[in-house]
N, C-alpha and C positions, 0 to 999 in steps of 0.2 A: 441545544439540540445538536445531537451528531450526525454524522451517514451511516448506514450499513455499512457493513466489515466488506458483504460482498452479495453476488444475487443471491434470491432465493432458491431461486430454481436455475442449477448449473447444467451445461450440455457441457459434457465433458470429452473430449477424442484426443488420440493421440499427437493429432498436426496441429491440436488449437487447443495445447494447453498452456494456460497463464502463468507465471511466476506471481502473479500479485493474489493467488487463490490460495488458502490454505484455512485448518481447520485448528483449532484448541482442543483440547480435553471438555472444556466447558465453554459455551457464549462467553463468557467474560473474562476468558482467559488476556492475556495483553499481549500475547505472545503465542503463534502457532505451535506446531508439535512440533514440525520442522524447524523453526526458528530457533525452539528451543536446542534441537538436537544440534545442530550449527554451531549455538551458542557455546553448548557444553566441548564439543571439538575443540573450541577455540582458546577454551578457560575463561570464558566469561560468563559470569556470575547472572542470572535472569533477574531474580531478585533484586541484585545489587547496583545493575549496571543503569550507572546514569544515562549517558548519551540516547539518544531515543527520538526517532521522529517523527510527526505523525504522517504519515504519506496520504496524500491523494489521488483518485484515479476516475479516470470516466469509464462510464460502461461501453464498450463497443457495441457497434450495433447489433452484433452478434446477441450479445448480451441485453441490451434492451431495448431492442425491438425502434429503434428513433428511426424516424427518417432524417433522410440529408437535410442539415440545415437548421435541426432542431434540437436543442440543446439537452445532451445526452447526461443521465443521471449520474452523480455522485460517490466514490465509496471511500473510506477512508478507516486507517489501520495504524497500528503501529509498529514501527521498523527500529531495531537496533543500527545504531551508526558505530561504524566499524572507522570510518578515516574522512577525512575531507582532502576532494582532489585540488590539483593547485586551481582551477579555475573556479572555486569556492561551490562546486554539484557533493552531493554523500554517496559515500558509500554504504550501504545497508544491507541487510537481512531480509531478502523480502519474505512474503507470508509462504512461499513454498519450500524454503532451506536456499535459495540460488543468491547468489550475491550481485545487486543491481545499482546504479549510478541514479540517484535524483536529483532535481535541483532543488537549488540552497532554499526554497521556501515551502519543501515537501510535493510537489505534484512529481508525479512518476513520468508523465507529456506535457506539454504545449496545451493548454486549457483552452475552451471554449471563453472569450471572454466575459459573458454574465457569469459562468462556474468562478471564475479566478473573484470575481469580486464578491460572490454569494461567500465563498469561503474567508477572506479579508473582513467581511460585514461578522460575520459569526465569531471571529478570532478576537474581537475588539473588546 
């Protein structure tokens, strides 16, 4: 079982837009449009390119609707890794073309701690 890529239903504005939001030509693309356009800047190959990670992300409450203290939903994608910094976080592709730092085990923040283990139990 996976997570959504991302919500269903986007409130979108100028002040509160996400780099971890982005769209494919089709659902099961593995890669955004932007990702891909990125990609091709860069000379890398979408097809080809191994590096890859699946990033994790919680929903803000903006986004779904949690109150404080309750454990905000899931979403997860995948990001091209462009470099590893010296304190071993990636660098990636996020899903909107902007190039973003994760740490070394995919989550984009500081997880909820049931999320961080819901995702360890699923990985196994």
């Amino acid at each position: 079982m996976t997570f959504p890529r991302q919500p269903q239903h986007i409130n979108l504005s100028p002040s509160g837009w996400s780099p971890w939001i982005g769209w494919g030509e089709t659902p099961e693309d593995r890669f955004t449009r932007a990702q891909r356009y990125e990609m091709k800047k860069l000379g890398i190959d979408p097809e080809a390119h191994a590096m890859f990670v699946t990033v994790y992300r919680e929903a803000t409450q903006r986004e779904g609707g949690h109150r404080r203290g309750d454990v905000p939903q899931v979403f997860q994608f995948d990001c091209p890794v462009l470099s590893v910094t010296r304190d071993h976080r990636l660098r990636v592709i996020a899903p909107n073309g902007d190039v973003k730092i994760v740490m070394r085990d995919g989550w984009a923040d500081e997880p909820h701690p049931f999320n961080r283990q819901l995702v360890q139990e699923r990985c196994r």
